[in-house]
TORFIFI-413165 format. One record per atom (N, C-alpha, C): chain; atom name; residue number from 1; x negated, y negated, z negated. Coordinates in Angstrom, 2 decimals. Last residue first. Example, Ala and Ser with C-alpha at 12.3 -4.5 7.8 and 13.67 -1.06 7.14 Angstrom:
BEGIN
SESE	A	N	2	-12.85	2.25	-7.08
SESE	A	CA	2	-13.67	1.06	-7.14
SESE	A	C	2	-12.90	-0.03	-7.87
SESE	A	N	1	-13.19	5.69	-7.80
SESE	A	CA	1	-12.30	4.50	-7.80
SESE	A	C	1	-13.20	3.30	-7.80
***
This chain:
BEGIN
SESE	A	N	179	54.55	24.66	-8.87
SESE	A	CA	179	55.69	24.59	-8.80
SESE	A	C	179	56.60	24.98	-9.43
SESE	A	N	178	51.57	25.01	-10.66
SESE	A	CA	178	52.63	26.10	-10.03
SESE	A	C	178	53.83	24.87	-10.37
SESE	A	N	177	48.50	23.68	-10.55
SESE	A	CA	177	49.80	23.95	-11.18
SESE	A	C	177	51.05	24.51	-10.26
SESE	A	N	176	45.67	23.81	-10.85
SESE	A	CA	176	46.39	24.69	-10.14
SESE	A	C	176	47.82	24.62	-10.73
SESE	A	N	175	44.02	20.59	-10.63
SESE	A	CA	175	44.47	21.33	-11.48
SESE	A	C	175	45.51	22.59	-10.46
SESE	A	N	174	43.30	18.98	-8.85
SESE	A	CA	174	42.05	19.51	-9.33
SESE	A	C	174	42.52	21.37	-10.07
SESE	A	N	173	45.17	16.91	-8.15
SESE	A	CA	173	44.59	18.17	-7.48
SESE	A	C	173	43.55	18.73	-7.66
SESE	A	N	172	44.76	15.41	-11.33
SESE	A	CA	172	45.82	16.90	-10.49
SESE	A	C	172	45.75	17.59	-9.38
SESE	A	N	171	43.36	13.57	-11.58
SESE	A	CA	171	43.02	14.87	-11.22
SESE	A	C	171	43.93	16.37	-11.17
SESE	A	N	170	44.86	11.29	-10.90
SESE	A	CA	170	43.78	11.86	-10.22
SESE	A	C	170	42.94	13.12	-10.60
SESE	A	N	169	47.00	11.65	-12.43
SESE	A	CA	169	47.28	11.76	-10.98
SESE	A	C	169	46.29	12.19	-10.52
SESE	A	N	168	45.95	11.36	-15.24
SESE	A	CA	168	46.52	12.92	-15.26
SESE	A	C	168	46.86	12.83	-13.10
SESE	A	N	167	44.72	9.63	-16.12
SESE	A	CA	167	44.10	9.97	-15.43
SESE	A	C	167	44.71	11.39	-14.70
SESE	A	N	166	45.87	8.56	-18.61
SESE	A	CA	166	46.59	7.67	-17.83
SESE	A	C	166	45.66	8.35	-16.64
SESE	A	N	165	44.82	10.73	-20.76
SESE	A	CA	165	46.68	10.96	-20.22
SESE	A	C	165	46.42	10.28	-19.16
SESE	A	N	164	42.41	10.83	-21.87
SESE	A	CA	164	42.99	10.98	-20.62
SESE	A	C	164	43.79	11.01	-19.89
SESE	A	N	163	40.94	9.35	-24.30
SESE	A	CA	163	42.67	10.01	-24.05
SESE	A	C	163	42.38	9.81	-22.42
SESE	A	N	162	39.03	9.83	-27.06
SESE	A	CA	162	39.39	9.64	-25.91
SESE	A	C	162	40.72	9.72	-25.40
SESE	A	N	161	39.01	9.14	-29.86
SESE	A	CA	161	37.71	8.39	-29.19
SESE	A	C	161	38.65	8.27	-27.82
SESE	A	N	160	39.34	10.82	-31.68
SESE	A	CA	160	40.51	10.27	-31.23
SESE	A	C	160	39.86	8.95	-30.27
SESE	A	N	159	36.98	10.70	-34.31
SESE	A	CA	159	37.69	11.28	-33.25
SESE	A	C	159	39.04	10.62	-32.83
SESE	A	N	158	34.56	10.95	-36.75
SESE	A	CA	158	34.88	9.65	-35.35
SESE	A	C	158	35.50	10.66	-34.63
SESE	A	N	157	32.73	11.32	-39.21
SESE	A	CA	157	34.18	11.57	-38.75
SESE	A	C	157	34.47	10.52	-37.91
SESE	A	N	156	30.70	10.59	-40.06
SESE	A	CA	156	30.47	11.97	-40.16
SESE	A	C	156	31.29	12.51	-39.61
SESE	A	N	155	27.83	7.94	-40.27
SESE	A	CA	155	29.38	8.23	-40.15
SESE	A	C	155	29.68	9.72	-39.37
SESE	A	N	154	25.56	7.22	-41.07
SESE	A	CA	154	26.13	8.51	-42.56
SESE	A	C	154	27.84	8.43	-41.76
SESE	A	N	153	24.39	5.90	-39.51
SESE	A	CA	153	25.12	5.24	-40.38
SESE	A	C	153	25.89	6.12	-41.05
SESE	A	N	152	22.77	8.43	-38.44
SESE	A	CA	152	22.15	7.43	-39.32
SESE	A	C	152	23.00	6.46	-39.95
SESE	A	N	151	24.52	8.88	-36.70
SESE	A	CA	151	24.47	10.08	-37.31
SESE	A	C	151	23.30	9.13	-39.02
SESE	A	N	150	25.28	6.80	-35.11
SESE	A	CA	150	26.30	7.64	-35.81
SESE	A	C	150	25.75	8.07	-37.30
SESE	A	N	149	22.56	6.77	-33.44
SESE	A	CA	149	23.36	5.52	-34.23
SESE	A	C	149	24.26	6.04	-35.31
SESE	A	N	148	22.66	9.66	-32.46
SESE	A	CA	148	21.76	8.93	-33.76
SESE	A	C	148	21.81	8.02	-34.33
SESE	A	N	147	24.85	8.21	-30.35
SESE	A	CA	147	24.59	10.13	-31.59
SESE	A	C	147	23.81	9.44	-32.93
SESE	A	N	146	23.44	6.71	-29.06
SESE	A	CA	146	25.01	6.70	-29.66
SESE	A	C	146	25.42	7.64	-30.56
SESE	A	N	145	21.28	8.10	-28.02
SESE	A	CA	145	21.20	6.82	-28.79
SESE	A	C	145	22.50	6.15	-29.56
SESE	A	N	144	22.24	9.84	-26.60
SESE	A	CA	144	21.68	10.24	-27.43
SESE	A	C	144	21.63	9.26	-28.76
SESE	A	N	143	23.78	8.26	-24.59
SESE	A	CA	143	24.28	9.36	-25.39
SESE	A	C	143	23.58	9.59	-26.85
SESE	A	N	142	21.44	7.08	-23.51
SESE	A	CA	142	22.68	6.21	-23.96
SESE	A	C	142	23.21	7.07	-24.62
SESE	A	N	141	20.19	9.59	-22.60
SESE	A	CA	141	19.49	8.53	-23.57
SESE	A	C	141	20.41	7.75	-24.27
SESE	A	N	140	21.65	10.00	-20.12
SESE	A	CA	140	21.68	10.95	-21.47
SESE	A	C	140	20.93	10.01	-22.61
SESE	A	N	139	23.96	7.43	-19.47
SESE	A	CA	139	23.00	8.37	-19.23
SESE	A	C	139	22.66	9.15	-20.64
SESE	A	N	138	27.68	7.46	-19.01
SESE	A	CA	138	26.67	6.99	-19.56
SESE	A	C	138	25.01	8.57	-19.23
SESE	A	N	137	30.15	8.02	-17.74
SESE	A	CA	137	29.35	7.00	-17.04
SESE	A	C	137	28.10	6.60	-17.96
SESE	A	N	136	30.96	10.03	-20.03
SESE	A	CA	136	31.44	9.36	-18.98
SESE	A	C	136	30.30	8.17	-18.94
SESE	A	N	135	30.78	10.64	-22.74
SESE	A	CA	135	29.36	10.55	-22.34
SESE	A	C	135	29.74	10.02	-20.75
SESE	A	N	134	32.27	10.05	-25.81
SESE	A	CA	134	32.36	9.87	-24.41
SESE	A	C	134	31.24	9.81	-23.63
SESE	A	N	133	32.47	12.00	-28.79
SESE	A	CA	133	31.30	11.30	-27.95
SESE	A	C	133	31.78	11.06	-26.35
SESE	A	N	132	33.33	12.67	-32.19
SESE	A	CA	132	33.74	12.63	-30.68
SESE	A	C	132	33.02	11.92	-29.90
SESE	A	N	131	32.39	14.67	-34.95
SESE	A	CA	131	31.80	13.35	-34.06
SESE	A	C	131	32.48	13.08	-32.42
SESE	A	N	130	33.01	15.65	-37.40
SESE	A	CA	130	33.61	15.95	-36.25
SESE	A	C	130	33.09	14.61	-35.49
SESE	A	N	129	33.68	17.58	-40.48
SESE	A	CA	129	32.48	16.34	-40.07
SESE	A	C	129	32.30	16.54	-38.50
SESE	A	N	128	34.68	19.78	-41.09
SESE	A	CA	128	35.30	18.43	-41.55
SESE	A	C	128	34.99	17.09	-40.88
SESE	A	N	127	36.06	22.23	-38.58
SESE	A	CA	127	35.34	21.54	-39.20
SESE	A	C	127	35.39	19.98	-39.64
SESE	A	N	126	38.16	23.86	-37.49
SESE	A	CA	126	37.40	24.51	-37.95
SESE	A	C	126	36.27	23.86	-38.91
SESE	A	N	125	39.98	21.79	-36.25
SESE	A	CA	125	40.65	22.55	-37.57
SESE	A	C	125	39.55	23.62	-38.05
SESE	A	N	124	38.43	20.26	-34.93
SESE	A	CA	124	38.55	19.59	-36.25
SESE	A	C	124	39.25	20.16	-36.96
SESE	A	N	123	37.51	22.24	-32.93
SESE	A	CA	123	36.45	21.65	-33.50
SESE	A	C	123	37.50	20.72	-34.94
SESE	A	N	122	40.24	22.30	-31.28
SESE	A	CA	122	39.58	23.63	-32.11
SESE	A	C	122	38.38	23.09	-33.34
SESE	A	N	121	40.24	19.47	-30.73
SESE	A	CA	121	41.30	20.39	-31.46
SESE	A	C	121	41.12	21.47	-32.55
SESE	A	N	120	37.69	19.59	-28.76
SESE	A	CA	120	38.05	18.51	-30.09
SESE	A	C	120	39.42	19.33	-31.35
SESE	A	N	119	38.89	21.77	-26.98
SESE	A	CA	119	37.26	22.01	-27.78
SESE	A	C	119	37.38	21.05	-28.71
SESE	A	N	118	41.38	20.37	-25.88
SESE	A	CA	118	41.30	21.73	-26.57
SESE	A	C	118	40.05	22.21	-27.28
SESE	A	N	117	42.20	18.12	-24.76
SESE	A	CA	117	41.34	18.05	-25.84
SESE	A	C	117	41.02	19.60	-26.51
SESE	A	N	116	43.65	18.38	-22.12
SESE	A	CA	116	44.21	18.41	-23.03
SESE	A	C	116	43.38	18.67	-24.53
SESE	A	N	115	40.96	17.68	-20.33
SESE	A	CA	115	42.30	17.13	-20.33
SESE	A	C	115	43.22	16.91	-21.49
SESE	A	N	114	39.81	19.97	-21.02
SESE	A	CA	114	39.12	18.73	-21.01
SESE	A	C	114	40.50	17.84	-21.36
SESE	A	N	113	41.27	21.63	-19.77
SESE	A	CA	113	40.91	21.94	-20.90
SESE	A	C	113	40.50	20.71	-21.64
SESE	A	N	112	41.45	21.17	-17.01
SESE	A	CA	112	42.87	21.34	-18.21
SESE	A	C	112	42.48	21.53	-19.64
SESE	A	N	111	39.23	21.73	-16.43
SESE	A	CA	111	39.50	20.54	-16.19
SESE	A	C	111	40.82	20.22	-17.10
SESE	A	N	110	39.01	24.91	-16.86
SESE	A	CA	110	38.19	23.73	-18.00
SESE	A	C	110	38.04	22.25	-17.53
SESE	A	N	109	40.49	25.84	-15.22
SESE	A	CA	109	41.08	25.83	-16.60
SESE	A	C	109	40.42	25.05	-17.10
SESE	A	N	108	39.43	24.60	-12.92
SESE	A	CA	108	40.87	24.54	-13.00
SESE	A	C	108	41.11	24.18	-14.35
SESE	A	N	107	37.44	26.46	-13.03
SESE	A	CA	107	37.32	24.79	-12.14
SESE	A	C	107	38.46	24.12	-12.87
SESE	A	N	106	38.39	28.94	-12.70
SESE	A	CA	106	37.71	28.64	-14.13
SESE	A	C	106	37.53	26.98	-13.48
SESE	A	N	105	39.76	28.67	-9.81
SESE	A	CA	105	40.65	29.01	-11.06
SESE	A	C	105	39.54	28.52	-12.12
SESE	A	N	104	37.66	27.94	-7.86
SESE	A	CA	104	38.78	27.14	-8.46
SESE	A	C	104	39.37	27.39	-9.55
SESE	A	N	103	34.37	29.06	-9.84
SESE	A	CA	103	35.27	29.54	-8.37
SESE	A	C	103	36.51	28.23	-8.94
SESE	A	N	102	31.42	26.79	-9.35
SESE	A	CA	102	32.68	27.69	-10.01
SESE	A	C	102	33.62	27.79	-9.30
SESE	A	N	101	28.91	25.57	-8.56
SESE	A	CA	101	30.02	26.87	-7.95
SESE	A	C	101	30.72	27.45	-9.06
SESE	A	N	100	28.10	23.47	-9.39
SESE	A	CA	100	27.05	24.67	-10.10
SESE	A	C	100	28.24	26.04	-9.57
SESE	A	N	99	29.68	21.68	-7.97
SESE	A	CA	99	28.08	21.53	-7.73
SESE	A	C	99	27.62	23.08	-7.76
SESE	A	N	98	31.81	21.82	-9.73
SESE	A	CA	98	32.09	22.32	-8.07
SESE	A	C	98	30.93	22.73	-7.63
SESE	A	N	97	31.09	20.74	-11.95
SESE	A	CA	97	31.46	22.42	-12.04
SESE	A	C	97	31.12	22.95	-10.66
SESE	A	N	96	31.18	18.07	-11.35
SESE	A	CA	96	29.56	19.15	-11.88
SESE	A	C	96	30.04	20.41	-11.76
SESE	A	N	95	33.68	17.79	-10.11
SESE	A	CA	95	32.36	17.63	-9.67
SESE	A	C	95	31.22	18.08	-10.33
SESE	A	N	94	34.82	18.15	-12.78
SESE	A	CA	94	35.32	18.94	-11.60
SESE	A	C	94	34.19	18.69	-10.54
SESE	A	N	93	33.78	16.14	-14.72
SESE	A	CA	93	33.66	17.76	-14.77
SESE	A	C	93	33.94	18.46	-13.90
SESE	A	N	92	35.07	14.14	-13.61
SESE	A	CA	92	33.73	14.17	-13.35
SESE	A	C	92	33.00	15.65	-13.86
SESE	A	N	91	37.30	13.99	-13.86
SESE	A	CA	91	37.02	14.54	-12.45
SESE	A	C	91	35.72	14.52	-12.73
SESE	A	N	90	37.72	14.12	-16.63
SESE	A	CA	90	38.00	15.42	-16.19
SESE	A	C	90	37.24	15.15	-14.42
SESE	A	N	89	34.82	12.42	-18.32
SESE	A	CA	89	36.25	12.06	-17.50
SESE	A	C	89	36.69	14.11	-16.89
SESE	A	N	88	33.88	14.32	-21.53
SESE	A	CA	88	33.37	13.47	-19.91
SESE	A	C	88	34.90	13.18	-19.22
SESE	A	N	87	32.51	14.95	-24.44
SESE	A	CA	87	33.54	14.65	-23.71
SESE	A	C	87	33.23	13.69	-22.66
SESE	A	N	86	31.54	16.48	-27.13
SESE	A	CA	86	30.97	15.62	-26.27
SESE	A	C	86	32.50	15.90	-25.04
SESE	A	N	85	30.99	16.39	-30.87
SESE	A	CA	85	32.37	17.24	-29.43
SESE	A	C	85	32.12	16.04	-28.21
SESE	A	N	84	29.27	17.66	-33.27
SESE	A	CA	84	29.34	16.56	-31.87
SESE	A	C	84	30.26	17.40	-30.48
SESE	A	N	83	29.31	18.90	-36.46
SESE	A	CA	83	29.48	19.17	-35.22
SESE	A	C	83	29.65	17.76	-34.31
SESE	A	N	82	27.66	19.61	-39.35
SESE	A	CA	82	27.96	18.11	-38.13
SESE	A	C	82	28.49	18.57	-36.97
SESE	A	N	81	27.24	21.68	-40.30
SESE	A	CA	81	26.95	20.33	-41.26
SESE	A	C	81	27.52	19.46	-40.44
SESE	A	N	80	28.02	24.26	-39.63
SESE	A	CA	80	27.79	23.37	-39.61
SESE	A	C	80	27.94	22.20	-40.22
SESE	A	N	79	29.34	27.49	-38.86
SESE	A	CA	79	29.51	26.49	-39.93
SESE	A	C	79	28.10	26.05	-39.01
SESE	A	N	78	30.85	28.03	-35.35
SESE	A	CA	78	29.72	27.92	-36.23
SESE	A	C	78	29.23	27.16	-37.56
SESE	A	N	77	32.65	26.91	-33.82
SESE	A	CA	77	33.04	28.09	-34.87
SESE	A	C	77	31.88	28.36	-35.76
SESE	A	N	76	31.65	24.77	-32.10
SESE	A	CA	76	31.70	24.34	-33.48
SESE	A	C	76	33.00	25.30	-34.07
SESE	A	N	75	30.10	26.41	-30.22
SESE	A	CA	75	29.43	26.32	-31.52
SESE	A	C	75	29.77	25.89	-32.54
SESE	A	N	74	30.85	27.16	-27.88
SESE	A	CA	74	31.56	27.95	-28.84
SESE	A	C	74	30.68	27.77	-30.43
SESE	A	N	73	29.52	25.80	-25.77
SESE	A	CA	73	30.74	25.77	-26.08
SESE	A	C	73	31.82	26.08	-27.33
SESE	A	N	72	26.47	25.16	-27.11
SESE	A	CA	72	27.37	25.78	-26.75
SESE	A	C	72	28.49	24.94	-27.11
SESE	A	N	71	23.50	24.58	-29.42
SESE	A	CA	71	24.28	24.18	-28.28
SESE	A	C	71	24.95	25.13	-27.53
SESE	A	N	70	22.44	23.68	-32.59
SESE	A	CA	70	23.07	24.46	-31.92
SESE	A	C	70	24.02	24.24	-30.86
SESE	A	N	69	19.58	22.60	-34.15
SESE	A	CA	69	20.82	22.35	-32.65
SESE	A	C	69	21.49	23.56	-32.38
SESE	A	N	68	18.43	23.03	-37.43
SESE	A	CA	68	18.53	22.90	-36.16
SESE	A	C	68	20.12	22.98	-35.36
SESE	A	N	67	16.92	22.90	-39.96
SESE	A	CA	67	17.01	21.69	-39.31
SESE	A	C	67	17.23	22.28	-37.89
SESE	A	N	66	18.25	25.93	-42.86
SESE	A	CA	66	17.17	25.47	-41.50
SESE	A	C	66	17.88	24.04	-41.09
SESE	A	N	65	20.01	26.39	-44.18
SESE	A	CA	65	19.06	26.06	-44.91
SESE	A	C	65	17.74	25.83	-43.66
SESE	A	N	64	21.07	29.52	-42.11
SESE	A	CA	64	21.53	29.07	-42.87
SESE	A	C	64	20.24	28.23	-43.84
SESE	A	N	63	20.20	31.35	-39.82
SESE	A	CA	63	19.68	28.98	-40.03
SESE	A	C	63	20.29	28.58	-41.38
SESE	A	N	62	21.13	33.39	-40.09
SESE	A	CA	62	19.59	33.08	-39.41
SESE	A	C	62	19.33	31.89	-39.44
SESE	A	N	61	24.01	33.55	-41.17
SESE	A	CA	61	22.54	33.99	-41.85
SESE	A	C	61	21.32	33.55	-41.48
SESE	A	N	60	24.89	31.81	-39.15
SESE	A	CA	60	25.02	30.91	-40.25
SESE	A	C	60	23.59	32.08	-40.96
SESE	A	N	59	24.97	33.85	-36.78
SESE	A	CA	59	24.33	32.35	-37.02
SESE	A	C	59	23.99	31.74	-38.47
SESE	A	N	58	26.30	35.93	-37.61
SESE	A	CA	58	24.93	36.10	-37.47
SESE	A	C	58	24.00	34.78	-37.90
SESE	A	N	57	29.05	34.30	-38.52
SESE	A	CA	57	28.21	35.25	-39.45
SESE	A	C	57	26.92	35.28	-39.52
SESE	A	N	56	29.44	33.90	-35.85
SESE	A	CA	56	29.56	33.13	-36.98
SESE	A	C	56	28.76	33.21	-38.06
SESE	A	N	55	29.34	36.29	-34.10
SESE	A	CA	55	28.34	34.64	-34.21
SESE	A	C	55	28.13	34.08	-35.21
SESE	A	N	54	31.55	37.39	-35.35
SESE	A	CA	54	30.06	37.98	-35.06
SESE	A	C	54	29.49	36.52	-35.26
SESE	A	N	53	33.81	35.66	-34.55
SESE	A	CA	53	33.30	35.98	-35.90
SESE	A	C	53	32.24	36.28	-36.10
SESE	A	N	52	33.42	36.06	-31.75
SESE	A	CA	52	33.21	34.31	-32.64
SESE	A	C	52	33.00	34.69	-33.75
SESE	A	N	51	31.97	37.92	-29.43
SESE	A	CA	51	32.72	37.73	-30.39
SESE	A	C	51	32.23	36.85	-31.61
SESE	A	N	50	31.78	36.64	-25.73
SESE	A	CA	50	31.16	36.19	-27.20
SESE	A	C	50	32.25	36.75	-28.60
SESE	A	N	49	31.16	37.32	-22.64
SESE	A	CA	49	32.61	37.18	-24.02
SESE	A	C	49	31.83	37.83	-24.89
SESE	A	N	48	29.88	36.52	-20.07
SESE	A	CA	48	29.49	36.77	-21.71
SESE	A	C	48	30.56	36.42	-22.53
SESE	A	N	47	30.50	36.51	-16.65
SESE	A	CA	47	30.91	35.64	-18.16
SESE	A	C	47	30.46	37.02	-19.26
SESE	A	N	46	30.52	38.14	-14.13
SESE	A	CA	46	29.09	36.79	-14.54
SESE	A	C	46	29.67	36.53	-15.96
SESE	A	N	45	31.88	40.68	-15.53
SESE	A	CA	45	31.60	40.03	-14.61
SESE	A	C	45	30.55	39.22	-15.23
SESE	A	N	44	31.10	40.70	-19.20
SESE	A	CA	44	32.73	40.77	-18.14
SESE	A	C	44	32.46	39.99	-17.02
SESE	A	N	43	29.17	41.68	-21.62
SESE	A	CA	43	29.56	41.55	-20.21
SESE	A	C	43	30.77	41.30	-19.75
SESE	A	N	42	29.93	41.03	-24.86
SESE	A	CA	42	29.73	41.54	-24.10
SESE	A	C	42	30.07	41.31	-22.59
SESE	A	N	41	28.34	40.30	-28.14
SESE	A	CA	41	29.05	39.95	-26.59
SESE	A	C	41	28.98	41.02	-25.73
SESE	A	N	40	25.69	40.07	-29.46
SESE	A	CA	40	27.04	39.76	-30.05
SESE	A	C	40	27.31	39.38	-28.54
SESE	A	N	39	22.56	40.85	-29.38
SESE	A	CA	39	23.87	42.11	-29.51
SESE	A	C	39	24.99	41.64	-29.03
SESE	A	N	38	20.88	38.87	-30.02
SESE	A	CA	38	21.37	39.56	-31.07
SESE	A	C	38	22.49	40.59	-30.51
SESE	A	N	37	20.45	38.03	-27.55
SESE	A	CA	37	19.48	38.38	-28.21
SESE	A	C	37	19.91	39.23	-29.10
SESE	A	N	36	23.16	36.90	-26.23
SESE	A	CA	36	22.49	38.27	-25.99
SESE	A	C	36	21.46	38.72	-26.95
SESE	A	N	35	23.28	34.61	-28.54
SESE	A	CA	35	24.12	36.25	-28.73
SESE	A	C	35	23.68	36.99	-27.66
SESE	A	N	34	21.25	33.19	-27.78
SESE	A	CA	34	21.22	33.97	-29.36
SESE	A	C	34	22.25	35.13	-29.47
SESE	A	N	33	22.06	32.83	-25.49
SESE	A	CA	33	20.78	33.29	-25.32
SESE	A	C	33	20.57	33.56	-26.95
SESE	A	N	32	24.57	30.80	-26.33
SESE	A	CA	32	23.89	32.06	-25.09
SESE	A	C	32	23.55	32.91	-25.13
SESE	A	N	31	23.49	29.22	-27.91
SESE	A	CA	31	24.65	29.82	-28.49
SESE	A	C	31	24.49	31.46	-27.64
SESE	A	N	30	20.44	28.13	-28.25
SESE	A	CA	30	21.52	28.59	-26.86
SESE	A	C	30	22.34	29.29	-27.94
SESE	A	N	29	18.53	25.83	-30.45
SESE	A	CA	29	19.57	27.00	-30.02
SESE	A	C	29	20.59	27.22	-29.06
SESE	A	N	28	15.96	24.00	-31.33
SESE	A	CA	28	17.30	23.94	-30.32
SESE	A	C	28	17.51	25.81	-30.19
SESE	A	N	27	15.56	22.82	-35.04
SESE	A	CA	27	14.89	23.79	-33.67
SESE	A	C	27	15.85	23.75	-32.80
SESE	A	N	26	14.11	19.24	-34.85
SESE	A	CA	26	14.97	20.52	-35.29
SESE	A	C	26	14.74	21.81	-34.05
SESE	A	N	25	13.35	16.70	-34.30
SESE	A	CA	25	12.34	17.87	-34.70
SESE	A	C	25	12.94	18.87	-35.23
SESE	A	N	24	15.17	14.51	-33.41
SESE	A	CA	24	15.05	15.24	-34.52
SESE	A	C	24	13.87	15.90	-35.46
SESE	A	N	23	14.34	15.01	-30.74
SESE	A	CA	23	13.93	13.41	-31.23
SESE	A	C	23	13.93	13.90	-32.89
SESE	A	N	22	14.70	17.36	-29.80
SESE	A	CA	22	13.00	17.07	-29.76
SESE	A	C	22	13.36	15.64	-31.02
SESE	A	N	21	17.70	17.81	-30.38
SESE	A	CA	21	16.60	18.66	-30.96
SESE	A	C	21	14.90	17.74	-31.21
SESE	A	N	20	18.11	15.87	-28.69
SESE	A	CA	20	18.37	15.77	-30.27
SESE	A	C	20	17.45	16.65	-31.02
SESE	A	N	19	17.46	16.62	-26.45
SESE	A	CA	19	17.14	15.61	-26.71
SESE	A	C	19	17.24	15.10	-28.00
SESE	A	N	18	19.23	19.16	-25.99
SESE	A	CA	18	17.45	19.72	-26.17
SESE	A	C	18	16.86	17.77	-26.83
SESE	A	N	17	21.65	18.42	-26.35
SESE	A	CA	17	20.98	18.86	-27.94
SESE	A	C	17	19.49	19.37	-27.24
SESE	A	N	16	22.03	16.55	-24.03
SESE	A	CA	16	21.67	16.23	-25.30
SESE	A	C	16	21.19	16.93	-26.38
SESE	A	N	15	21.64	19.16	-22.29
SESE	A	CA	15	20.85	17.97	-22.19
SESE	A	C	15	20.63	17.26	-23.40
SESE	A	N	14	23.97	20.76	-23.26
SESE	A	CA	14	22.69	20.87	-23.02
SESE	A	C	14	21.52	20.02	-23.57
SESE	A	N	13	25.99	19.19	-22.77
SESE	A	CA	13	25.79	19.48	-24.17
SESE	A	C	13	24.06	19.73	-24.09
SESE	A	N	12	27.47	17.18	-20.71
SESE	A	CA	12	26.16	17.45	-21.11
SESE	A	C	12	25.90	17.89	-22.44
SESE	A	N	11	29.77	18.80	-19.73
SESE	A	CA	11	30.12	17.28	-20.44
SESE	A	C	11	28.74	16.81	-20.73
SESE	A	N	10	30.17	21.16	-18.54
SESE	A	CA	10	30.39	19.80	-17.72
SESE	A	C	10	29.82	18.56	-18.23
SESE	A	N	9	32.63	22.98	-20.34
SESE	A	CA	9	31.25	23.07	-19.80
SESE	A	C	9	31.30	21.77	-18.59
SESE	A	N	8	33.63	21.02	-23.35
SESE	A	CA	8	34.04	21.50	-22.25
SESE	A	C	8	32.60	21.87	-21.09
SESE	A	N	7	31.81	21.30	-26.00
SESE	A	CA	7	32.57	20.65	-25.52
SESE	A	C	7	32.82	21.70	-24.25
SESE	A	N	6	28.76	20.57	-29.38
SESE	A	CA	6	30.13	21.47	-28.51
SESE	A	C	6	30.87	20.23	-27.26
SESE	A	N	5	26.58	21.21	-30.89
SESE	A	CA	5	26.71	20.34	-29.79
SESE	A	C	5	28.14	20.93	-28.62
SESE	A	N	4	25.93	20.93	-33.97
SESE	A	CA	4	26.28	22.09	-33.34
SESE	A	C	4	26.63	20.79	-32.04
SESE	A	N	3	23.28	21.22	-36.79
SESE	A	CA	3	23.91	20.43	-36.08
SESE	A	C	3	24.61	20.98	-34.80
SESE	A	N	2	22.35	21.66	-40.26
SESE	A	CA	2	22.81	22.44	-39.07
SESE	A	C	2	23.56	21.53	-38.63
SESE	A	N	1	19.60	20.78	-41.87
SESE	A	CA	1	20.93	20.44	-41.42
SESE	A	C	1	21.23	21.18	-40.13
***
């Protein structure tokens, strides 16, 4: 089973698919660190622009009929059996981002991003089986343990989990909006 761990950078994808991976026994995959390996991307400053079709393709040949994680932002372009769209409060992405130095503008776009569901969006017109996950105020174990609850009651479709609208004051100064 191919399992893909997508969301806004912030939300713990990481963390959970190395924790899914081990509890699983599937193999864990950097979306990352499989497209430098393989070629697919290229440099622009510190960012790796990933071409999605490439991936797509590469990926699905090299696991296609394999038990493993695939973790990234850009994984649920990746067929998959399951994708998990993990989701955090927006200020609390603006605080992990701030931590790991992102300049304001990318701070900005993937607090707006978060905001306006854009990785859930993309994730349910690319795939059937769409897991939405609030990981806000919870630890990674609680996460994990909310995954595998899911993923063992054969439930394959849970979205519309979050809404951030009533949070849109407090993190507007987060956001760069032009007058």
């Amino acid at each position: 089973m191919i399992i893909s761990v997508t969301g806004t950078p912030g939300v713990g994808k990481t963390t959970l698919s190395k924790l899914l991976a081990k509890r699983l026994g599937y193999e864990y995959v950097s979306i990352k660190e499989f497209a430098v390996e393989k070629g697919i991307g290229t440099k622009v400053g510190n960012e790796l622009e990933i071409d999605v079709k490439k991936l797509a393709e590469a990926m699905s040949r090299e696991f296609r009929g394999k038990n493993v994680i695939i973790d990234g932002h850009l994984s649920h372009f990746v067929p998959a059996d399951l994708v998990i769209v993990l989701r955090a409060h927006p200020r609390l992405i603006a605080e992990r981002l701030k931590e790991r130095g992102y300049p304001e503008e990318k701070l900005a776009e993937n607090i707006e991003a978060e905001f306006v569901d854009v990785v859930l969006v993309e994730a349910i017109g690319e795939n059937e089986n769409v897991l939405e996950i609030d990981t806000s105020g919870k630890e990674p174990k609680e996460v994990l343990d909310e995954v595998l609850s899911l993923i063992h009651a054969g439930i394959r479709r849970r979205v519309g989990v979050v809404d951030w609208s009533s949070s849109y004051e407090e993190i507007l100064p987060y956001l760069r909006v032009r007058a």
